[in-house]
VOPAGU-2260 file (C-alpha; in pm, 1 decimal, decimal comma):
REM VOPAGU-2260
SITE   aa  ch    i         X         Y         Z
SITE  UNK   A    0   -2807,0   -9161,0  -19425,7
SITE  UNK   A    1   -2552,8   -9056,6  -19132,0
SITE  UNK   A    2   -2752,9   -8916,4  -18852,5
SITE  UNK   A    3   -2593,3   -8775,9  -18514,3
SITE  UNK   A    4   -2835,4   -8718,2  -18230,9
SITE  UNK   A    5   -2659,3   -8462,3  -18003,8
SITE  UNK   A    6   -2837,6   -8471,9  -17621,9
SITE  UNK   A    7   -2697,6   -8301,9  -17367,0
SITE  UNK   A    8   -2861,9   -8534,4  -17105,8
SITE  UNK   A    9   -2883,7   -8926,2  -17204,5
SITE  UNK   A   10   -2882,8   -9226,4  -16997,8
SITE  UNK   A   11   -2838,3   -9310,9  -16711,6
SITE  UNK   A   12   -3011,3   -8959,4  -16643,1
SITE  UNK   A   13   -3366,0   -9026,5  -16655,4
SITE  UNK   A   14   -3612,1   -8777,4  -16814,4
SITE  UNK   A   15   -3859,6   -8664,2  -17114,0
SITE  UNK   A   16   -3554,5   -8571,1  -17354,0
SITE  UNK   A   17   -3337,4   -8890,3  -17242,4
SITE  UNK   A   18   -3657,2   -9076,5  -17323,2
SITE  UNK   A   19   -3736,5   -8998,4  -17635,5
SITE  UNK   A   20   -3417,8   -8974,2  -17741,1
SITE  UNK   A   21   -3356,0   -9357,4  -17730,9
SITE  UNK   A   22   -3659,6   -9418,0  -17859,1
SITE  UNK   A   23   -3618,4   -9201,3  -18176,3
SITE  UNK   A   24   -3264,7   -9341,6  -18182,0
SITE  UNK   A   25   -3339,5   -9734,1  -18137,9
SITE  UNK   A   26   -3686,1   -9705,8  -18384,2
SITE  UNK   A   27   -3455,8   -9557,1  -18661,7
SITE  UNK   A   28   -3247,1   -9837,2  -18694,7
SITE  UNK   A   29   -3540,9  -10069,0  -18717,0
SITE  UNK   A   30   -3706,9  -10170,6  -19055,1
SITE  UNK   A   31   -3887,5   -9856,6  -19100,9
SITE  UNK   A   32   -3555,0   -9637,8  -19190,8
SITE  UNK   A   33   -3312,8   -9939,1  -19330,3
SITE  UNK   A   34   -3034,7   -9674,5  -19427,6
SITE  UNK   A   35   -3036,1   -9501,7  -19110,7
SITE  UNK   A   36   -2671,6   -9484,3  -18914,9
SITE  UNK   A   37   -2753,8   -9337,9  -18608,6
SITE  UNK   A   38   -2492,5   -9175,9  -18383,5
SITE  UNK   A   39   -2576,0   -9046,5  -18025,5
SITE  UNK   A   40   -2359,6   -8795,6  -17838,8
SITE  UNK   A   41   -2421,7   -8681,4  -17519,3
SITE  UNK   A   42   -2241,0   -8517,8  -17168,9
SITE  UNK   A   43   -2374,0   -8733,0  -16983,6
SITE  UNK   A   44   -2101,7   -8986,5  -16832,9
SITE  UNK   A   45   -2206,8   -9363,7  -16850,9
SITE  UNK   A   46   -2089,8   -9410,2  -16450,7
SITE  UNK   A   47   -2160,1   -9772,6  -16481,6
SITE  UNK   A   48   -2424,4   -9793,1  -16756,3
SITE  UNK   A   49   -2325,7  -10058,1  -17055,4
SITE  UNK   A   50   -2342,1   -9822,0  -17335,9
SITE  UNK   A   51   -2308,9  -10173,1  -17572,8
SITE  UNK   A   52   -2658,4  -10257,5  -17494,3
SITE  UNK   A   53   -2762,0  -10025,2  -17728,0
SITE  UNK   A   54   -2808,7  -10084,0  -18105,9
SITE  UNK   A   55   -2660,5   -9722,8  -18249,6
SITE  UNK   A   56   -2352,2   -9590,2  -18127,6
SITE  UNK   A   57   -2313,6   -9392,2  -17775,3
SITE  UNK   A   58   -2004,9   -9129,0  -17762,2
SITE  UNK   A   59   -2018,8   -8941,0  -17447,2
SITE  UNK   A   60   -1832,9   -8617,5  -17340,9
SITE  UNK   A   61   -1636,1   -8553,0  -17671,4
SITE  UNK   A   62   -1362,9   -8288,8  -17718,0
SITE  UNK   A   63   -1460,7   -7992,1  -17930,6
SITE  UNK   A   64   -1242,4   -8121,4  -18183,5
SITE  UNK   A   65   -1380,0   -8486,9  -18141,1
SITE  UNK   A   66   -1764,0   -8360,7  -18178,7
SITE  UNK   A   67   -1651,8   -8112,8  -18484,2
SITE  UNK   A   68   -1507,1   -8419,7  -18674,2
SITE  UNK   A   69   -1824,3   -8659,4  -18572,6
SITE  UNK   A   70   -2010,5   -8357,6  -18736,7
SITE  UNK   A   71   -1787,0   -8356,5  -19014,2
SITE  UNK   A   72   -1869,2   -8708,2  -19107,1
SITE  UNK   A   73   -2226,1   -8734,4  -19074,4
SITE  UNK   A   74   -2475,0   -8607,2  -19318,9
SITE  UNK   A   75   -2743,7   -8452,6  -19101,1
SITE  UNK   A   76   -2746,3   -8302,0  -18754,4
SITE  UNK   A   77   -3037,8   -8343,2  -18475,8
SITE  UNK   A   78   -3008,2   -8115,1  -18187,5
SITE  UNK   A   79   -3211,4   -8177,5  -17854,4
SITE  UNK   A   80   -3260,2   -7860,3  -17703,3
SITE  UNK   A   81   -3057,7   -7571,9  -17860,6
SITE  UNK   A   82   -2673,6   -7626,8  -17729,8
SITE  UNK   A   83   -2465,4   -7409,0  -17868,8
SITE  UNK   A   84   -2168,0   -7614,7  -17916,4
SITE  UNK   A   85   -2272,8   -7833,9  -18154,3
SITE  UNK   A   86   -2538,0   -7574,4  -18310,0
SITE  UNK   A   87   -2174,8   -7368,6  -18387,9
SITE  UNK   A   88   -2012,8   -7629,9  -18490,4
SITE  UNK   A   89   -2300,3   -7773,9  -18720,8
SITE  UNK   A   90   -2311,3   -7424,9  -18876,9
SITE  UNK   A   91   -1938,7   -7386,3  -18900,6
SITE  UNK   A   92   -1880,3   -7724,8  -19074,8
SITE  UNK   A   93   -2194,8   -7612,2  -19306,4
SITE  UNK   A   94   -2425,1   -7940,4  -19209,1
SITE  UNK   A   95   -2806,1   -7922,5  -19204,0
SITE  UNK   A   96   -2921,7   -7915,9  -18854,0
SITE  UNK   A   97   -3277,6   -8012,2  -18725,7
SITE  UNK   A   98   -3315,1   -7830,0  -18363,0
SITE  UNK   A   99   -3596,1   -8001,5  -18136,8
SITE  UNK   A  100   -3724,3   -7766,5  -17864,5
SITE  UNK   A  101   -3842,4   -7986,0  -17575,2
SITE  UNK   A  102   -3812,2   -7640,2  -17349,9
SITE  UNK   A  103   -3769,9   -7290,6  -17395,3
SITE  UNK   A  104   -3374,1   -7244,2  -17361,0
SITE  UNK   A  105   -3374,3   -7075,6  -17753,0
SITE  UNK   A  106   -3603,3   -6811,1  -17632,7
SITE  UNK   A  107   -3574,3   -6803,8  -17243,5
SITE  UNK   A  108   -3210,5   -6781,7  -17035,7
SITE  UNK   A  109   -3407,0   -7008,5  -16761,5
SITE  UNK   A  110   -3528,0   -7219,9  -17036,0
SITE  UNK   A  111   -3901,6   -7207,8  -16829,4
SITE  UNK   A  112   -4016,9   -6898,7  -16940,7
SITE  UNK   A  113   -4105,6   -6795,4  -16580,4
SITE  UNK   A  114   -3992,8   -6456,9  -16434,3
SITE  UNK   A  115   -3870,7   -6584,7  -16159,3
SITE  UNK   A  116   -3868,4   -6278,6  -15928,5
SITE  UNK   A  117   -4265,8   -6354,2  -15900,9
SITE  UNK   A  118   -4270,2   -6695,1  -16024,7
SITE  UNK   A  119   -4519,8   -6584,6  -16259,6
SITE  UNK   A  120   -4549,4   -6704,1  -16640,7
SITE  UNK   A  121   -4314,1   -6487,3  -16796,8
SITE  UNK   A  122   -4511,4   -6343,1  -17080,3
SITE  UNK   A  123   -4211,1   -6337,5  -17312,6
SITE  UNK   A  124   -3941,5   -6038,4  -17224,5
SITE  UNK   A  125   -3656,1   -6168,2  -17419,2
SITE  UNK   A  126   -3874,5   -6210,0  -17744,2
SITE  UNK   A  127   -3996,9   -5872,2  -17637,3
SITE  UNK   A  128   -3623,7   -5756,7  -17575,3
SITE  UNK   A  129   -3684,4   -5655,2  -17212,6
SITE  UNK   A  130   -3316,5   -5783,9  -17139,8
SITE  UNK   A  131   -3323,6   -5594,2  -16845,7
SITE  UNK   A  132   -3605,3   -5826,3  -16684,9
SITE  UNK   A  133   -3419,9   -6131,9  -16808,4
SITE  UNK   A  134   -3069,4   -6021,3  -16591,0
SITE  UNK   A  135   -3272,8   -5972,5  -16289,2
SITE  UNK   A  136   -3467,8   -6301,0  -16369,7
SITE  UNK   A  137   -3181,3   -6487,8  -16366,9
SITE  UNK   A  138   -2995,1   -6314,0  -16127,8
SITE  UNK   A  139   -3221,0   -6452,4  -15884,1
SITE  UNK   A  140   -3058,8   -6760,6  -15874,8
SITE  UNK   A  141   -2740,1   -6706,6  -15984,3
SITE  UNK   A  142   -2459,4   -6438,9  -15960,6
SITE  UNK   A  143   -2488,9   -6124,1  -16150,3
SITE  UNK   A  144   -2166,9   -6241,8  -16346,7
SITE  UNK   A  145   -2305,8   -6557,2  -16478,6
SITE  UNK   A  146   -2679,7   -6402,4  -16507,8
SITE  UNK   A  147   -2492,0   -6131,6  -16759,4
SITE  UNK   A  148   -2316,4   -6440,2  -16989,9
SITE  UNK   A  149   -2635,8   -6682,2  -16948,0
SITE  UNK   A  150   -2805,0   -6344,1  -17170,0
SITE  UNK   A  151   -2552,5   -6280,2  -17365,9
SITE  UNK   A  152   -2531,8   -6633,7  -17484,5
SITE  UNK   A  153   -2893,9   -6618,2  -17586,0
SITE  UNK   A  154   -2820,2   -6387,1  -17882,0
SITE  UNK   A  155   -2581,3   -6646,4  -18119,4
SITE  UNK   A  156   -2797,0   -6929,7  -17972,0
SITE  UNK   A  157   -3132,5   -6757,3  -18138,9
SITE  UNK   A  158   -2913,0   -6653,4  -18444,4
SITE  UNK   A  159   -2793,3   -7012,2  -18524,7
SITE  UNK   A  160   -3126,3   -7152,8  -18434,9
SITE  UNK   A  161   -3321,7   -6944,0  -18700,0
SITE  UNK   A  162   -3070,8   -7089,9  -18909,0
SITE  UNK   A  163   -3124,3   -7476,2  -18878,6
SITE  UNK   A  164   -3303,4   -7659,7  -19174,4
SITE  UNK   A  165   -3582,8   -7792,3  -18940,0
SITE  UNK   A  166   -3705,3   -7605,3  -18620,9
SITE  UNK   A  167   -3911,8   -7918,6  -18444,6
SITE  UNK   A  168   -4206,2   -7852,2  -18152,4
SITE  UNK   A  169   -4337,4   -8112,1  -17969,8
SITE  UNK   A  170   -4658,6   -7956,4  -17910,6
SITE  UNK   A  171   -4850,1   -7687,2  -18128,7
SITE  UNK   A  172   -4801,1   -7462,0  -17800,8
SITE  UNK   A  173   -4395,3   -7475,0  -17837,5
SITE  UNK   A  174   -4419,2   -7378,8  -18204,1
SITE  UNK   A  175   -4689,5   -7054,4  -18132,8
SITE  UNK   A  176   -4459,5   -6975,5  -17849,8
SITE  UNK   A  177   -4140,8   -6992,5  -18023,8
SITE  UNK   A  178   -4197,1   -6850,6  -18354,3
SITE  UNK   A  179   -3913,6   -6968,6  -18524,3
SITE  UNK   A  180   -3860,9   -7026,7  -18889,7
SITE  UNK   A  181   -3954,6   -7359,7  -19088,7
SITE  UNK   A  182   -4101,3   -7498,4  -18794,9
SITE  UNK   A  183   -4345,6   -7780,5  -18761,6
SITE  UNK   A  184   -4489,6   -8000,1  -18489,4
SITE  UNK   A  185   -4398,4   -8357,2  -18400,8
SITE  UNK   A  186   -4555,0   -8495,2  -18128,8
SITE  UNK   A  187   -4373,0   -8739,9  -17857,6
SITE  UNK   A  188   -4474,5   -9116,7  -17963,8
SITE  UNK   A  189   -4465,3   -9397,1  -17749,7
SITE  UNK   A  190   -4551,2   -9778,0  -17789,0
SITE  UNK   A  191   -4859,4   -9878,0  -17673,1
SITE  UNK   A  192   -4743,5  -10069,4  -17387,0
SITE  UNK   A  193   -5077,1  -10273,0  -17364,8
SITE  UNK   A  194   -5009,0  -10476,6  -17675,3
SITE  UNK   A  195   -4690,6  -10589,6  -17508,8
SITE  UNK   A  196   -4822,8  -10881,5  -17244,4
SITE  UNK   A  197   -4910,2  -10597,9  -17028,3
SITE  UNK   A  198   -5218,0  -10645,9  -16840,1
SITE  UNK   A  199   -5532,0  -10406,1  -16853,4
SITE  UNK   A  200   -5613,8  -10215,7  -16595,9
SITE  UNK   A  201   -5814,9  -10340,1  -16301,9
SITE  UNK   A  202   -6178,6  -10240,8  -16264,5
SITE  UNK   A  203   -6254,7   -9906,9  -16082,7
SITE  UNK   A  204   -6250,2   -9925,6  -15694,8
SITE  UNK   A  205   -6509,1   -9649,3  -15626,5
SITE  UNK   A  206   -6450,5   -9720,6  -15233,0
SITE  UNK   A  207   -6082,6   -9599,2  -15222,9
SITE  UNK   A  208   -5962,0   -9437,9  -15543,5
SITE  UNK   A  209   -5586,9   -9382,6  -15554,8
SITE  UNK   A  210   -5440,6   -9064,0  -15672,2
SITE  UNK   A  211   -5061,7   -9066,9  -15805,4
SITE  UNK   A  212   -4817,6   -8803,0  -15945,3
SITE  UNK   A  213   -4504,7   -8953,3  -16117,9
SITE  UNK   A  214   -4185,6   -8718,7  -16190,4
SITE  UNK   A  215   -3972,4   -8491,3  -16027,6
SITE  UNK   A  216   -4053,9   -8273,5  -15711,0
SITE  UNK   A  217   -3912,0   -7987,4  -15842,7
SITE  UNK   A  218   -4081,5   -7673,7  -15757,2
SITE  UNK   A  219   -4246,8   -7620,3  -16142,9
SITE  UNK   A  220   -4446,0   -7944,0  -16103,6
SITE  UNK   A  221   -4666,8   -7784,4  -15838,6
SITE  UNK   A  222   -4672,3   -8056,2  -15577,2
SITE  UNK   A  223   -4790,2   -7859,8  -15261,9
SITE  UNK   A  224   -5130,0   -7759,5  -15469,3
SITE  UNK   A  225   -5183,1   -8164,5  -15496,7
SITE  UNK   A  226   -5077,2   -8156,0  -15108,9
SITE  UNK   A  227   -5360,6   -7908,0  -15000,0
SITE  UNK   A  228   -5618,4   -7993,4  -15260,6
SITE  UNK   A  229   -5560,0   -8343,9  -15045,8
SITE  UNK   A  230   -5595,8   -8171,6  -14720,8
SITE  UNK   A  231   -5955,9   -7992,6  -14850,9
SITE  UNK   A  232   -6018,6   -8390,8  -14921,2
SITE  UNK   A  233   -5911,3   -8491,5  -14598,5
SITE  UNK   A  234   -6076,3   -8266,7  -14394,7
SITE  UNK   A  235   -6418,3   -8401,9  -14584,8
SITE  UNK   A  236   -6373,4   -8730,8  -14476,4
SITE  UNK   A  237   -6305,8   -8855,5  -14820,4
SITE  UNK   A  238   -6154,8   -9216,4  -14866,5
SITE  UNK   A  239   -5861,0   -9159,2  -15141,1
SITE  UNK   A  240   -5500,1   -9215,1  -15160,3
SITE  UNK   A  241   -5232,7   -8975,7  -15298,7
SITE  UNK   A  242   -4888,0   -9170,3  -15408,7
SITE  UNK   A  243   -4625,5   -8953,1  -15468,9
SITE  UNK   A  244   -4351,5   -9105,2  -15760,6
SITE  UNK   A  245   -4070,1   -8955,5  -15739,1
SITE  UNK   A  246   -3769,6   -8810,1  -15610,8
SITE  UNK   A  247   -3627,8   -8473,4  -15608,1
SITE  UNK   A  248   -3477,5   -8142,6  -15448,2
SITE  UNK   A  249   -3853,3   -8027,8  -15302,2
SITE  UNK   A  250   -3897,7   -8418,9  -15091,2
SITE  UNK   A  251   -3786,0   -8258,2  -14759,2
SITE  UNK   A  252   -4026,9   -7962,6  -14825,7
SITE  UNK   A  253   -4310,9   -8188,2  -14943,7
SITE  UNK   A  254   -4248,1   -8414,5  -14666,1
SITE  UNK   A  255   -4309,4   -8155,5  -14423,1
SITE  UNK   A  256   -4644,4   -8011,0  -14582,0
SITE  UNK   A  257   -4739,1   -8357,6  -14518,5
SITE  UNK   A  258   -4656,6   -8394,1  -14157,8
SITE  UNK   A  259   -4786,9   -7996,6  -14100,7
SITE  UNK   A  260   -5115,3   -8128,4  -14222,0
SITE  UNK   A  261   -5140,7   -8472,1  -14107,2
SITE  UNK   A  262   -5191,7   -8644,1  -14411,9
SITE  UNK   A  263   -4986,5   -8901,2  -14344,7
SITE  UNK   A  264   -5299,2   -9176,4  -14379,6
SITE  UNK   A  265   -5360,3   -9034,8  -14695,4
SITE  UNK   A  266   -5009,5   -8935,5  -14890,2
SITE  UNK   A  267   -4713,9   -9167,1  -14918,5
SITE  UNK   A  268   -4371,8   -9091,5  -15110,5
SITE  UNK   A  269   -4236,8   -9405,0  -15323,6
SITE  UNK   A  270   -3887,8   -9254,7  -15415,4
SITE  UNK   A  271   -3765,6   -9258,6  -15786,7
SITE  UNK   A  272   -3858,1   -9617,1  -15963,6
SITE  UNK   A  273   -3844,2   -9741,3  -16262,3
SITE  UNK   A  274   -3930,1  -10058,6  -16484,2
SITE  UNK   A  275   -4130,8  -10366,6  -16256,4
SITE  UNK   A  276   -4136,4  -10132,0  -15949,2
SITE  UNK   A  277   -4288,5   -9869,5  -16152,8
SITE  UNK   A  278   -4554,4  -10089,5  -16309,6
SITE  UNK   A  279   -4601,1  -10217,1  -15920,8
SITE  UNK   A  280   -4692,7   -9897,8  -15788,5
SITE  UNK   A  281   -4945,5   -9760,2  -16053,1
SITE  UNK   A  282   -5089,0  -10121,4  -16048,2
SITE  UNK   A  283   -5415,0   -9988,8  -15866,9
SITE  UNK   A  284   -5352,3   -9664,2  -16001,9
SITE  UNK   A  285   -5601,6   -9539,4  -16222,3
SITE  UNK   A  286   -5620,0   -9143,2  -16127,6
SITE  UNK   A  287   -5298,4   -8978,0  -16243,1
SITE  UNK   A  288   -5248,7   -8600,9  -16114,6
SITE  UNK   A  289   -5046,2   -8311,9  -16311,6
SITE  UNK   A  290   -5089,4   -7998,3  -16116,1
SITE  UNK   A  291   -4799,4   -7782,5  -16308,9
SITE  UNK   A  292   -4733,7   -7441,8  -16271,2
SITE  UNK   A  293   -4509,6   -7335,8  -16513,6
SITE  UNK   A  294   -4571,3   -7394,3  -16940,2
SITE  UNK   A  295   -4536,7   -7791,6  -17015,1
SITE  UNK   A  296   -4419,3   -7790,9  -17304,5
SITE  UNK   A  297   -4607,4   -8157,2  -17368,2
SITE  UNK   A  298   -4584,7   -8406,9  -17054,7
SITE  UNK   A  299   -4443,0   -8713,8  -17170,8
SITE  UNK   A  300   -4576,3   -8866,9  -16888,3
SITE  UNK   A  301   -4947,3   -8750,1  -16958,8
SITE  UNK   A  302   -4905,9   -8964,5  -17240,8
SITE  UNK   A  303   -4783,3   -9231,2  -17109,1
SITE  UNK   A  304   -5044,7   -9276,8  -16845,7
SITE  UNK   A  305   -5295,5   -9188,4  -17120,7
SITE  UNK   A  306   -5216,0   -9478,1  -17319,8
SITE  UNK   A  307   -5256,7   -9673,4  -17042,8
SITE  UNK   A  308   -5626,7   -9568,7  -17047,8
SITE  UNK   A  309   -5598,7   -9405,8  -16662,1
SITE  UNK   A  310   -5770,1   -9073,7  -16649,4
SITE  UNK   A  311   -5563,0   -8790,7  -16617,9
SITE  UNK   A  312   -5599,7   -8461,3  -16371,9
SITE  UNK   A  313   -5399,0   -8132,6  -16538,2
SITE  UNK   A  314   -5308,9   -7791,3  -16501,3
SITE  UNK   A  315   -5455,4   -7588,5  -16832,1
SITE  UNK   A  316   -5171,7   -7470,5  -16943,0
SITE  UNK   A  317   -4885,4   -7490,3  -17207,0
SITE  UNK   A  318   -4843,6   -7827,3  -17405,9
SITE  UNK   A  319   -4938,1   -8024,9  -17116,8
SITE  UNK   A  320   -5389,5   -7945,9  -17210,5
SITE  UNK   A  321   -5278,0   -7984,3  -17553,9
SITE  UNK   A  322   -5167,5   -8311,5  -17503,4
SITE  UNK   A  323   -5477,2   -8454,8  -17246,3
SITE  UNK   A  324   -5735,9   -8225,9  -17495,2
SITE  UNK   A  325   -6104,0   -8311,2  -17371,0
SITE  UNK   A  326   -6050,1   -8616,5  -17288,3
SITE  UNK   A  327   -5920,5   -8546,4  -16917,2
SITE  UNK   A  328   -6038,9   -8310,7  -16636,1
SITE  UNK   A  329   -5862,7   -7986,9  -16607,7
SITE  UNK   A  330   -5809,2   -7690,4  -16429,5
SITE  UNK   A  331   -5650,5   -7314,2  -16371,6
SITE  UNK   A  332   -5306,3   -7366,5  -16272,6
SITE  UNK   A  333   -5185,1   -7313,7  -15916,5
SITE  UNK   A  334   -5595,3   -7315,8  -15805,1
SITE  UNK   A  335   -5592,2   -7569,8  -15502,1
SITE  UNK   A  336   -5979,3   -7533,3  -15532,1
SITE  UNK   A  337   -6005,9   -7626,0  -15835,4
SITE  UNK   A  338   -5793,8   -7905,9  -15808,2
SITE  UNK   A  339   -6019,0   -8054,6  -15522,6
SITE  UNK   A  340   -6310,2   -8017,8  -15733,1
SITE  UNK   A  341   -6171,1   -8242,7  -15993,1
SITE  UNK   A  342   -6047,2   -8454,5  -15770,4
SITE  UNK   A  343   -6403,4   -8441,2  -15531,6
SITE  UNK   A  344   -6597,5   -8519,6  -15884,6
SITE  UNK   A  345   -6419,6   -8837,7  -15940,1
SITE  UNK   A  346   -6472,2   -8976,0  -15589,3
SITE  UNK   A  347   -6792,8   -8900,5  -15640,2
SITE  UNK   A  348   -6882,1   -9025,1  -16013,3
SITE  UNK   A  349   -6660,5   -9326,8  -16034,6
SITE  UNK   A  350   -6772,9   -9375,4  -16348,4
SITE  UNK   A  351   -6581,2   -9127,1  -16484,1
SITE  UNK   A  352   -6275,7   -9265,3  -16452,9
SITE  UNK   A  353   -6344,6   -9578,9  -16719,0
SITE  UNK   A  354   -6544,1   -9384,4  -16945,5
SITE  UNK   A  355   -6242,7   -9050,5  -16968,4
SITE  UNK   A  356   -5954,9   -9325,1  -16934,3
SITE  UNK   A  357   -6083,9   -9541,7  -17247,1
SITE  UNK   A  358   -6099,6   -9183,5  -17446,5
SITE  UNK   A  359   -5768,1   -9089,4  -17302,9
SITE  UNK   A  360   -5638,3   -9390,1  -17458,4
SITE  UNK   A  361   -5818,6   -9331,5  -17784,7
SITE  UNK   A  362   -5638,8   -8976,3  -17809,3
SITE  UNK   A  363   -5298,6   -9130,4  -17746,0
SITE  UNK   A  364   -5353,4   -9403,2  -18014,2
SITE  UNK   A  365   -5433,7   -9177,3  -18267,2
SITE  UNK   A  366   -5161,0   -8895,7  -18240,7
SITE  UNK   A  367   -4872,5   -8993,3  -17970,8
SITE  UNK   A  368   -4771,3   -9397,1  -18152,3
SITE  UNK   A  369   -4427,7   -9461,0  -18202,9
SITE  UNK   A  370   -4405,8   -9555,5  -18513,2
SITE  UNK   A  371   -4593,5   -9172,9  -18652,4
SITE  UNK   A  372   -4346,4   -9006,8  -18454,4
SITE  UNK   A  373   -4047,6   -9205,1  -18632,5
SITE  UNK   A  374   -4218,4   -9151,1  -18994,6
SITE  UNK   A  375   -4262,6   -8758,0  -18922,7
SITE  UNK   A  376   -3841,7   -8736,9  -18801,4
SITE  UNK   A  377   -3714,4   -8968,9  -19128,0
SITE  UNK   A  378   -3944,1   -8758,0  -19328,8
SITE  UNK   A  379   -3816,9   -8380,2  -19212,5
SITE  UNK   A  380   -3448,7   -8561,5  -19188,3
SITE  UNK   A  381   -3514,4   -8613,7  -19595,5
SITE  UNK   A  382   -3690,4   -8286,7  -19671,0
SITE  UNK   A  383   -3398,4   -8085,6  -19467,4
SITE  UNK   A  384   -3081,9   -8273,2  -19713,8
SITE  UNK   A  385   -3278,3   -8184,5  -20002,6
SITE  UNK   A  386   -3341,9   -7811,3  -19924,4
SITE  UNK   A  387   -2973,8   -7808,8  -19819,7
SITE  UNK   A  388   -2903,1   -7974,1  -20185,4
SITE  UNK   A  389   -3048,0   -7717,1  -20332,7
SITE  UNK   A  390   -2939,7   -7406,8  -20088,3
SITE  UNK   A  391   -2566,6   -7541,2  -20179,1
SITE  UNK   A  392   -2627,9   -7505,1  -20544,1
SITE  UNK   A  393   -2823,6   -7173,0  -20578,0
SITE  UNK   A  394   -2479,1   -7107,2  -20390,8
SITE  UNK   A  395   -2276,0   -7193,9  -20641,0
SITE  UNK   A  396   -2190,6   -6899,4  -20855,0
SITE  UNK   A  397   -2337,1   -6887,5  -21215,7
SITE  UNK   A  398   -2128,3   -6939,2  -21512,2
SITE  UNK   A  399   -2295,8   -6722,9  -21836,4
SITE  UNK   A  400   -2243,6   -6923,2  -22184,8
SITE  UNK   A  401   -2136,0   -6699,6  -22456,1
């Protein structure tokens, strides 16, 4: 089987979709799909990334022409978020095309379903075609020119998306939300990095419990509510740490809410890392915060810290309390109260952080492995060929024997 993986964003860019691209990607080719040909197209420019390192082939920024005659000469089509290049071009060259929402672009022109003029959870307008609210939406950040074509490109976008063989959500929240034909839910998977050589975590420090977000400060994540629920903390006299992982257009912002409030014994900023510097900084990590404001639609790295059995603190909302269930602490979104009050109960029932983090890990084991998420994708991949199969001959007109 010919598979092309089209992702607008691959590596070097680092994030949730990049991620689990390469993993679906490399696990194909292993001995679990043996006639799997994987392809991987992308925008994304290599700069100086060695594309060879990789076991499947990497074609980056194609031609129109280029990526309709890659499309030409594979047998099925997986789409990472809904671009509408190659969701035309699938369509036009009459492939079967699995689309896997990992945000909300098929049914939002932000792709965050949140109206920004309030920067409240938008509770649906395009679905509810309130197209009005979706110009002014987006003309908040953009001109009223590009607002206008951002909406009108919605409409073929939906249209060829209700049209793919396979509509895949990573959480059972992106599938309610979407409501998109022959849909079904496949959860992120990740290997279980603890059967790797990596150590366990370190016994509970009840005496100075550290406190880390890890991701982008972008203004969805909901940093500043971490920032102040730290400030109720500080002014307390608590003994925690908050370690901020990350890097992003909000730092100067954050950075200031830190200085304002003098939490500069308390909160430090790391900067983006990755690989041994990552592992370095969560090493005493065992508290992992997700304040969010806006509709996860999972939190790939809620899992990850899951399976690492560290307890994790999240906004109940979206995919994002799908994915940590009952076995972490949450609370309402944007509530800096509430927030403190998770984070107040663990500094004062240490004990809660080794008995949640072991469940935590449980959870992951059982529905986010690696090798269930590659079984689900090779399974759909099959079941989309043959209803094309049989699509193309119901097609085929009917010849009557006399």
């Amino acid at each position: 089987m010919k598979l092309l993986i089209y992702s607008h964003f691959f590596a070097p860019s680092v994030g949730g979709v990049e991620t689990s691209v390469e993993s679906l990607a490399q696990g194909l080719l292993g001995a679990r799909s043996p006639d799997m040909n994987v392809t991987v197209v992308t925008q994304t420019a290599s700069a100086t990334f060695e594309d060879d390192a990789f076991p499947f082939r990497v074609v980056r920024r194609p031609t129109l022409t280029k990526l309709l005659v890659l499309i030409r000469d594979t047998d099925i089509v997986h789409i990472a978020g809904p671009s509408l290049a190659p969701l035309f071009l699938a369509f036009l060259a009459r492939k079967p095309f699995v689309v896997e929402h990992h945000g909300y672009q098929a049914i939002c022109p932000n792709g965050l379903l949140t109206y920004l003029p309030s920067g409240a959870i938008c509770p649906g307008h395009f679905q509810a075609h309130r197209y009005w609210k979706c110009f002014r939406c987006r003309n908040c950040e953009v001109s009223a020119v590009r607002s206008l074509s951002s909406l009108l490109l919605m409409f073929p976008r939906l249209w060829l998306v209700r049209r793919a063989a396979k509509n895949v959500a990573i959480t059972r929240h992106v599938l309610e939300r979407h409501n998109l034909p022959r849909s079904q839910v496949v959860y992120y998977g990740i290997e279980d990095p603890l059967v790797k050589g990596s150590s366990r975590l370190s016994a509970t420090n009840a005496v100075d419990t550290t406190f880390a977000f890890v991701g982008r400060f972008v203004r969805e994540k909901g940093i500043p509510i971490l920032l102040k629920a730290a400030h109720h903390l500080a002014k307390e006299g608590r003994m925690f740490a908050v370690r901020l992982i990350g890097d992003g257009p909000e730092r100067a912002m954050l950075e200031g809410l830190i200085r304002r409030d003098h939490l500069e014994n308390h909160v430090t900023i790391t900067g983006y890392l990755r690989g041994q510097k990552l592992t370095e900084a969560l090493s005493d990590v065992r508290v992992v915060v997700m304040p969010s404001v806006w509709e996860e639609t999972a939190g790939l790295a809620a899992i990850e810290q899951m399976m690492r059995g560290r307890l994790v603190i999240a906004s109940k909302i979206g995919g994002l309390a799908e994915i940590v269930g009952p076995t972490g602490l949450c609370f309402a979104p944007g509530s800096t109260d509430a927030l403190a009050e998770c984070m107040r109960r663990v500094l004062q029932e240490p004990g809660l952080i080794d008995a949640l983090g072991y469940e935590a890990r449980m959870r992951a084991l059982s529905l986010f492995a690696r090798p269930r998420m590659l079984d689900e994708h090779a399974r759909l991949y099959r079941d989309a060929l043959e209803h094309a199969a049989t699509s193309a001959s119901q097609d085929l007109p009917q010849t009557t024997i006399r």
